[in-house]
C-alpha positions, 0 to 999 in steps of 0.5 A: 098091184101097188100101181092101181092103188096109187091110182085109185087114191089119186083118182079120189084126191081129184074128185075131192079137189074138184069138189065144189063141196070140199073146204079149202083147207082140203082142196089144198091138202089134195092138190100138194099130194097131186102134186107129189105123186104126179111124177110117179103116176105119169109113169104108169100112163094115168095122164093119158086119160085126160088126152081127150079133152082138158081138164081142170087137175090137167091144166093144173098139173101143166100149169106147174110143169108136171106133165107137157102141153101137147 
């Protein structure tokens, strides 16, 4: 399933976005391809999984009209 794929390379660009280790060249890379396939992975109802509680990849991609506030 090419979906489970897309989202399991999208689950890592997170962590590593979120990473307070990562270098900002990285983050920035990851965030851009967040981005990218953000659309696509709406989708298939990655975003539910932040329907709980806030995050900081959620309040991002709200930020930049990717997906809608509830």
């Amino acid at each position: 399933m090419a979906e489970w794929d897309d989202l399991a390379s999208f689950m890592l660009l997170a962590k590593l976005t979120l990473d307070s280790r990562a270098t900002e060249p990285t983050r920035i890379m990851c965030e851009e391809r967040i981005l990218r396939d953000a659309r696509r992975l709406a989708a298939i109802g990655f975003f539910e999984l932040f329907a709980v509680r806030p995050t900081p990849l959620r309040t991002m991609l709200e930020g930049e009209g990717v997906i809608d506030r509830r």
